[in-house]
C-alpha positions in Angstrom: 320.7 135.0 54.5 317.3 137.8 54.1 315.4 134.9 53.8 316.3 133.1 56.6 316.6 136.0 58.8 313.2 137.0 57.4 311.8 133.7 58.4 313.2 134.1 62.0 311.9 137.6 62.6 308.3 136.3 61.4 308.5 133.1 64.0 309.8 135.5 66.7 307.4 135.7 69.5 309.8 136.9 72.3 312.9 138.8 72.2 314.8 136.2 74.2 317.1 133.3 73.9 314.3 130.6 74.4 312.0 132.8 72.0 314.7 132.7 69.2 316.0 129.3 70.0 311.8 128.5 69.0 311.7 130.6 65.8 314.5 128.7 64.9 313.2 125.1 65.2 309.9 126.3 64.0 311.8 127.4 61.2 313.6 123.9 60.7 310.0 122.6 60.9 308.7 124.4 58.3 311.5 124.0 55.9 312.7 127.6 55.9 315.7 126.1 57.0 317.2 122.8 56.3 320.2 120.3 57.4 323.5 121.8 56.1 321.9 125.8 55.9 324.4 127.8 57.4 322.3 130.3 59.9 323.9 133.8 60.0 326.6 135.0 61.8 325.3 135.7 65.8 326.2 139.8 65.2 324.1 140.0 62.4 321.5 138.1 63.6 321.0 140.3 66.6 321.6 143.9 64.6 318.5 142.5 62.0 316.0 141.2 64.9 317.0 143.8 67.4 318.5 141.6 70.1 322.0 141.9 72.0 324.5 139.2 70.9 324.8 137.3 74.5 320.8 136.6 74.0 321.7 134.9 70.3 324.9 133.6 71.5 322.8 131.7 75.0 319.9 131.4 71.7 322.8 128.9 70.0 323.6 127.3 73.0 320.2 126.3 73.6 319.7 124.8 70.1 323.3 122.8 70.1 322.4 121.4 73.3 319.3 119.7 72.1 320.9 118.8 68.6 319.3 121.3 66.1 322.6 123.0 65.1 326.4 122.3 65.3 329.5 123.9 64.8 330.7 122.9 61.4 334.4 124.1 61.4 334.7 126.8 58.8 331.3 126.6 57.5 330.8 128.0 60.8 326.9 127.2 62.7 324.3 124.9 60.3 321.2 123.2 60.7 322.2 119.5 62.3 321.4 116.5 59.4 318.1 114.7 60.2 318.0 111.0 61.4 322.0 111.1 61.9 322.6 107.9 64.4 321.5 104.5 64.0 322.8 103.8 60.1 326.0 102.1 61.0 324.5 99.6 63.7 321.7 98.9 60.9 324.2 98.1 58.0 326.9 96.0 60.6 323.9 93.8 61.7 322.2 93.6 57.7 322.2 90.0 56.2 320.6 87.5 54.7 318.7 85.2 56.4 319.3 81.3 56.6 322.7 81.2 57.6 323.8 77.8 59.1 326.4 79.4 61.2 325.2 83.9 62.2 329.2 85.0 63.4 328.3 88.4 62.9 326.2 89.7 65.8 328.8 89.8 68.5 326.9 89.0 70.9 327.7 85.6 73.9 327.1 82.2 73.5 323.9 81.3 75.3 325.0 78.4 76.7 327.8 79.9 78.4 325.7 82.1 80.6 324.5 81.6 84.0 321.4 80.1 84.5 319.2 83.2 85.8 316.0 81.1 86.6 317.7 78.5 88.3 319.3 81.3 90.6 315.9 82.9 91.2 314.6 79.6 92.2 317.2 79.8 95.0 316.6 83.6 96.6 315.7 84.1 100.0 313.2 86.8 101.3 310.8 88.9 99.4 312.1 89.9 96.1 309.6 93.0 94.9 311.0 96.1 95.3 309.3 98.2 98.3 309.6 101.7 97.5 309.9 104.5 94.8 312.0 106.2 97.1 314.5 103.5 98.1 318.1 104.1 97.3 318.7 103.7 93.7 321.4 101.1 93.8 320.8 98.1 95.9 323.7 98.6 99.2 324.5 94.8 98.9 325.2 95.2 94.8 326.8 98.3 95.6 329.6 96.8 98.5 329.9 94.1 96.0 331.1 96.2 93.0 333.0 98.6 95.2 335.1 95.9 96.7 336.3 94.5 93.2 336.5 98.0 91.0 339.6 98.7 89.4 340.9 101.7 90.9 339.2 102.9 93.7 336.1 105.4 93.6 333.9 107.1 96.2 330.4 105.8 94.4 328.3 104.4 91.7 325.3 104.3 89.5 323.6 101.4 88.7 322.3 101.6 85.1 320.4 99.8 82.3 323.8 98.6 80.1 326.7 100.3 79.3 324.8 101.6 76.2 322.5 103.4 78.7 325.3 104.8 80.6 327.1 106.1 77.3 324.0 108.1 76.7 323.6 109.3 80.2 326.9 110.5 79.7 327.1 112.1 75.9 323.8 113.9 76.9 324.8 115.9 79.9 328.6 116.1 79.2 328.7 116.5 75.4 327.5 119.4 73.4 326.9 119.7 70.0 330.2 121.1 68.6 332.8 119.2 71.0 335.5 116.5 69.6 335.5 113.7 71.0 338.5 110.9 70.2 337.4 107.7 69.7 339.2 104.2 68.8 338.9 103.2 65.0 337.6 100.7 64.5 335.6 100.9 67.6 332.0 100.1 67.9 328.9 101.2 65.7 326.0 102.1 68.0 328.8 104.5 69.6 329.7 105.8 66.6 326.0 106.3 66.0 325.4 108.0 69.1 327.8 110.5 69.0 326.8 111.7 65.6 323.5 111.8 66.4 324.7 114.0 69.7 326.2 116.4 66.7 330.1 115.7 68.0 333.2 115.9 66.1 334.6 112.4 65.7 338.1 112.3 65.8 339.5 108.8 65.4 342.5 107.2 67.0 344.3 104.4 65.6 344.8 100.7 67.7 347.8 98.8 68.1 348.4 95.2 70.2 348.8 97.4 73.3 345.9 100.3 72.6 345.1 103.5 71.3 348.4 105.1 69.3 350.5 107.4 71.6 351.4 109.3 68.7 348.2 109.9 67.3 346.0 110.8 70.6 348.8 113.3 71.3 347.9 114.8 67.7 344.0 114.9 68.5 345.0 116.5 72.1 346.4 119.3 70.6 343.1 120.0 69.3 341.6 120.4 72.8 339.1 117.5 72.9 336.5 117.4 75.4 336.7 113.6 75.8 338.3 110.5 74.8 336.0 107.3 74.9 338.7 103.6 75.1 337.6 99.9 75.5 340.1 99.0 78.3 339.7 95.1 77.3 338.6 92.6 74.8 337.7 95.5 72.3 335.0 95.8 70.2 335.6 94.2 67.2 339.4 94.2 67.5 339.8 92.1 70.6 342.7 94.6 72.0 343.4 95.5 75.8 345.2 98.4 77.2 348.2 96.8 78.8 349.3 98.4 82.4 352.3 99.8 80.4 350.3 101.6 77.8 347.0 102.6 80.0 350.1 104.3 82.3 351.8 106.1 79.6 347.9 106.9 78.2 347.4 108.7 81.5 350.6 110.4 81.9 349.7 112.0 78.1 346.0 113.2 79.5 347.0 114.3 83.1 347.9 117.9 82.3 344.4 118.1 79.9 341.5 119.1 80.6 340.0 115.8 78.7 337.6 113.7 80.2 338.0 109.6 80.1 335.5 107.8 78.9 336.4 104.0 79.7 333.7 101.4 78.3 334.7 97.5 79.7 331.6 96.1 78.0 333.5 92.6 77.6 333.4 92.9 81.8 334.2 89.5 83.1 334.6 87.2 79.8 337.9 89.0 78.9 340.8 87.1 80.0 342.4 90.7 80.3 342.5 92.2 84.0 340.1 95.0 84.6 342.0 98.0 84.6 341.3 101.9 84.6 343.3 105.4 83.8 341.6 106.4 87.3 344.5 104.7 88.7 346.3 107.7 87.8 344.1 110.4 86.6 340.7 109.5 89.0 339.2 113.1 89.0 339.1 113.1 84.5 337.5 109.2 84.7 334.3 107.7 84.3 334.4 104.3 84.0 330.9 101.6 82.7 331.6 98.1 83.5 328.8 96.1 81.6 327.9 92.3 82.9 325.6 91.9 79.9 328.3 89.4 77.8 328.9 87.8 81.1 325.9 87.3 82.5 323.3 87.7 80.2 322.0 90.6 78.0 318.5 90.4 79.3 319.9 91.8 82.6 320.7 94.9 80.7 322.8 96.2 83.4 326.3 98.1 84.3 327.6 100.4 86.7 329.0 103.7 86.3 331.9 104.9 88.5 333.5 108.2 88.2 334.3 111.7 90.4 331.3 112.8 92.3 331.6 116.6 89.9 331.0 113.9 86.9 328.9 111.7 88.3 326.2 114.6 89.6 324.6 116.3 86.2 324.4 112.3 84.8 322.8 110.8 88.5 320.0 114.2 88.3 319.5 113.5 84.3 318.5 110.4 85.7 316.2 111.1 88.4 314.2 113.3 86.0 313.7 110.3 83.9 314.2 106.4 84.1 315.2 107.2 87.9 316.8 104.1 88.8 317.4 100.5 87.5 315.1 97.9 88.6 315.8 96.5 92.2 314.9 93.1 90.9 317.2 93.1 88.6 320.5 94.3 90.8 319.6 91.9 93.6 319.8 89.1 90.4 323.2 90.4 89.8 323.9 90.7 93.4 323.0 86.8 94.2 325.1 85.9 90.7 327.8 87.9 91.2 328.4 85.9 94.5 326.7 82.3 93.6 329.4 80.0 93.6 328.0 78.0 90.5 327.4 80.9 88.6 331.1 82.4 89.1 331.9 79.2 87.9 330.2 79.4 84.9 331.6 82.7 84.0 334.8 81.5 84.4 334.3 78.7 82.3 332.7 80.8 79.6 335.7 83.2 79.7 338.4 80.1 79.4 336.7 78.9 76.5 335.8 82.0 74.6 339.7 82.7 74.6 340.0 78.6 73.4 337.5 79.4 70.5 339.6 82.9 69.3 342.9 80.7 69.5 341.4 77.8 67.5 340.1 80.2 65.1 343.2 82.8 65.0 345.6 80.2 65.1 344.8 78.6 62.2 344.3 82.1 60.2 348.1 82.6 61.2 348.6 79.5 58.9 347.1 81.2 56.1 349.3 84.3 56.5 346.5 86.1 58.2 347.0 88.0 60.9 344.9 89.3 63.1 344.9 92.0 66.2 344.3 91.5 69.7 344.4 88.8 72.1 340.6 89.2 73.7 336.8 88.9 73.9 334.0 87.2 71.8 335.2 88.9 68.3 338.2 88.8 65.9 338.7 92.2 63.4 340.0 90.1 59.7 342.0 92.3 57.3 340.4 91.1 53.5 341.4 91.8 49.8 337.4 93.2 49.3 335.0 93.4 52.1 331.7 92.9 49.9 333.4 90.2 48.4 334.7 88.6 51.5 330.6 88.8 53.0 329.6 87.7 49.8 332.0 84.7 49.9 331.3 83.5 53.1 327.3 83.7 52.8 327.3 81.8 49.9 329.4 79.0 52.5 326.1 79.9 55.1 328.2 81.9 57.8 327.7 85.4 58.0 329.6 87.7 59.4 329.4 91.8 60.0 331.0 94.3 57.0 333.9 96.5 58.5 333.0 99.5 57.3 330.5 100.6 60.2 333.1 100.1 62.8 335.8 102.6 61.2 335.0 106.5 61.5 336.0 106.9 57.9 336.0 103.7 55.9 338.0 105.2 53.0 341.0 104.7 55.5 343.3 102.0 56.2 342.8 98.3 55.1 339.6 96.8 54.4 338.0 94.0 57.0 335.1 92.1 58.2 334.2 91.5 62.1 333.6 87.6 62.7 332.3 86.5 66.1 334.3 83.5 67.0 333.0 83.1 70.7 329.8 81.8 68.8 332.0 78.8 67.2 331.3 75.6 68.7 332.8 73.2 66.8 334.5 73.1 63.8 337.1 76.1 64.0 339.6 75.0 61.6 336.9 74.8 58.9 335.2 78.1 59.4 339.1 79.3 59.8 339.5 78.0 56.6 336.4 79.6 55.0 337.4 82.9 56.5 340.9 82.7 54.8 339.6 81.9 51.6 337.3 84.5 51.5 339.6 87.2 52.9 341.9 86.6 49.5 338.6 86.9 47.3 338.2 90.0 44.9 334.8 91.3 43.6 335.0 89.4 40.2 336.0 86.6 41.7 333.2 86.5 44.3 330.4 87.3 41.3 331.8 84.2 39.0 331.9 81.7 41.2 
C-alpha cells in the first residue's frame, strides 16, 4: 500500500477529485498499479495525500464511472481487468471453416427478409435527409411505432440496433459496482458488455414460462440496480414471458427500486405477442424492440421506449455523440413497416421459422431430447460433452455455437450447444438426427471416431 500511495502522491498534480482520479490512471498506465491491485482504503488515502475523504470518495466515483476500478465485494475497490468484454461473442461465433450447413450464428435467413431495394425503388419524394437539426426520429416512424407498442409510453428513441441501445443504456445508468440480474443462458455480446461496464452479474435461471420467480426474488434481496429479460423468442433458449408470468414478474419488482431492462430483439419473427412489464410497472421500464431479424440486419435499427426520467441522461448521451439514427434509414423502416408486401413477407418468415424449430424439435423429442422454449430462430440442446458434441457435428459439416459463452458461469447446470434452426431449409429430420447423435457423444468417443 506505500508504494501505491507513493506512486499516487508523485502523479498528483491537483489536490482534487479529477486531479487524483488522473494520478490514478496515470498510475494504471504506468504499471504502478495493475488489474486486481486493491487501491487503499478512501480514509487512508486522504490522511497520506492530504485531501478530505468526500474529494477521494467523488475521486472513486469518477474512476468507476469510466471503468478503471470496481467494487470487488470483500476485496473491497481494485484496478478493473484489461480488455474484459468481447471474449464470449469471439469463442460462441469460433469455427472452422467449410461447413456445408453454419447453424451457429443466429442470425435470419436471407431469403426471408423483405426486399429493401425493391421497396426503395418504390418511395415517393426526396429521400436525403435535410437538416442536422431535424427531429431525431422521423414523426411518420414515430406515429407508426407508438400506435403498435406494447404498453403505452409517452416517447421514443430511434437507435442503431438494440445492441446500441443496450449500450446507451449500461453507460449512463450503470456504474461500475451495480448488480445487474440477467437470464442464464442469455446472450454473449450482453454478457460482454456488462463486464466490460465493470457490473456484477447475477444470473437468473429460465423455465418454459421465463425468468425463475424464486430465484429473482433471491437476487432482489440483494438490491439490484436492474434486471435485463428477453420478453420473446429468447436468445438462444427460444422462451417467452407468458402474460401470467411477466404479471407475477411485475408484481415481484413494483415495490423495488429496480430498473427493467426488456430487450425483444426477435421483434416481429416471434410467433409470441409483444408484451412488456410497463403494463404494470411503466415508470421502472425501458423497453428496445429491434427489427434487425425481421427486416434485415443491415438496417441496424430499434427503438427505445421508456419513462421520460430514463429516457433523458440516454437521449443527451446521445446528442453528444452519434446524435441521431440516419433519416434514410427510419423512413426505409417507415415505408416497410407499412408496405403491404413486405408485411407479408414478415409474416411468412415468422410462420415458417416456427415450422423449421417444430421440424427440428419435434424430431429431437423422438430421441428423448428435450428442448426449452417454443420461439425465435434458435434452439438451446442439452449434450453429454459440449466439445464433443461441436466436435461431432463439424466432422458431419454443420456447425453450431458452444454453450458455454451464453451461461454466466459455465461450471453450472447441464452442458449445451446453441443450434440455429431458422437457417434449416431442408432436411430437418436429418440434421435433427445429427444433432441427437452428437448430443449422446463423450470426449473419447468424439476423438476415436
Amino acid at each position: 500500500m506505500r508504494d501505491v500511495l507513493s506512486g499516487l502522491e508523485e502523479r498528483l498534480e491537483s489536490p482534487t477529485s479529477k486531479g487524483l482520479a488522473h494520478a490514478v490512471s496515470v498510475a494504471i498506465r504506468d504499471g504502478v498499479l495493475a488489474p486486481g491491485d486493491r487501491l487503499p482504503p478512501i480514509r487512508q488515502v486522504a490522511q497520506e495525500l492530504m485531501l478530505s475523504p468526500t474529494t477521494v470518495s467523488a475521486a472513486w466515483q469518477l474512476l468507476a464511472r469510466s471503468g478503471a476500478i470496481r467494487s470487488d465485494g470483500r476485496r473491497g475497490t481494485t484496478v478493473a481487468p484489461a480488455n474484459r468484454g468481447g471474449e464470449r461473442y469471439s469463442t460462441a461465433l469460433s469455427r472452422e471453416s467449410g461447413n456445408r450447413l453454419d447453424l451457429s450464428t443466429g442470425v435470419p435467413d436471407p431469403a426471408l427478409l423483405p426486399d429493401l431495394a425493391d421497396l426503395l425503388d418504390r418511395l415517393d419524394g426526396p429521400i436525403a435527409p435535410s437538416s442536422y437539426l431535424d427531429d431525431p426520429v422521423l414523426p411518420e416512424l414515430r406515429d407508426i411505432l407508438l400506435a403498435d407498442w406494447p404498453a403505452p409510453v409517452d416517447d421514443l428513441l430511434v437507435v442503431d440496433g438494440a445492441m446500441d441501445a443496450l449500450d446507451l443504456i449500461t453507460r449512463t445508468l450503470l456504474r461500475a459496482g451495480d448488480r445487474v440480474v440477467v437470464e442464464s443462458p442469455g446472450f454473449p455480446v450482453l454478457l460482454d458488455l456488462l463486464e466490460d461496464r465493470g457490473v456484477v452479474v447475477q444470473p437468473v435461471r429460465l423455465d418454459h414460462s421465463g425468468p425463475d420467480l424464486d430465484d429473482v426474488a433471491a437476487r432482489l434481496r440483494r438490491r439490484p440496480v436492474a434486471i435485463i429479460v428477453q420478453p420473446r423468442g429468447q436468445n438462444p433458449t427460444g422462451v417467452s414471458l407468458t402474460p401470467t408470468r411477466a404479471r407475477r414478474l411485475a408484481n415481484l419488482l413494483a415495490p423495488t427500486s429496480c430498473l427493467v431492462i426488456e430487450d425483444d430483439s426477435a421483434g416481429d419473427i416471434a410467433s409470441s405477442p409483444a408484451l412488456s412489464l410497463g403494463t404494470w410497472i411503466p415508470d421502472q421500464v425501458l423497453h428496445i424492440r429491434s427489427f434487425s431479424k425481421s427486416y434485415g440486419p443491415d438496417l441496424r435499427l430499434a427503438a427505445l421506449t421508456g419513462p421520460a426520467p430514463l429516457l433523458a441522461p440516454i437521449r443527451h448521451a446521445r446528442a453528444l455523440g452519434q446524435g441521431w439514427t440516419s433519416r434514410l434509414l427510419q423512413r426505409a423502416l417507415a415505408a416497410l413497416l407499412t408496405d403491404p408486401q413486405s408485411t407479408a413477407k414478415v409474416r411468412s418468415a415468422r410462420a415458417e421459422y416456427a415450422l423449421r424449430r417444430g421440424l427440428v424439435t419435434t424430431r429431437l423429442a423422438e430421441h428423448g431430447i428435450s428442448v426449452p422454449g417454443t420461439d425465435g430462430l434458435n434452439i438451446w440442446v442439452p449434450v453429454r460433452d459440449e466439445s464433443a458434441a461441436v466436435l461431432r457435428l463439424a466432422s458431419e459439416g454443420i456447425a453450431v455455437a458452444p454453450g458455454g459463452p451464453f451461461v454466466v458461469d459455465s461450471r453450472d447446470g447441464e452442458p449445451h450447444i446453441r443450434v440455429t434452426t431458422g437457417l434449416i431449409t431442408s432436411g430437418h429430420r436429418e440434421v435433427a438426427d445429427a444433432i441427437a447423435d452428437a448430443a449422446s457423444t463423450s470426449a473419447w468417443s468424439a476423438q476415436h471416431r
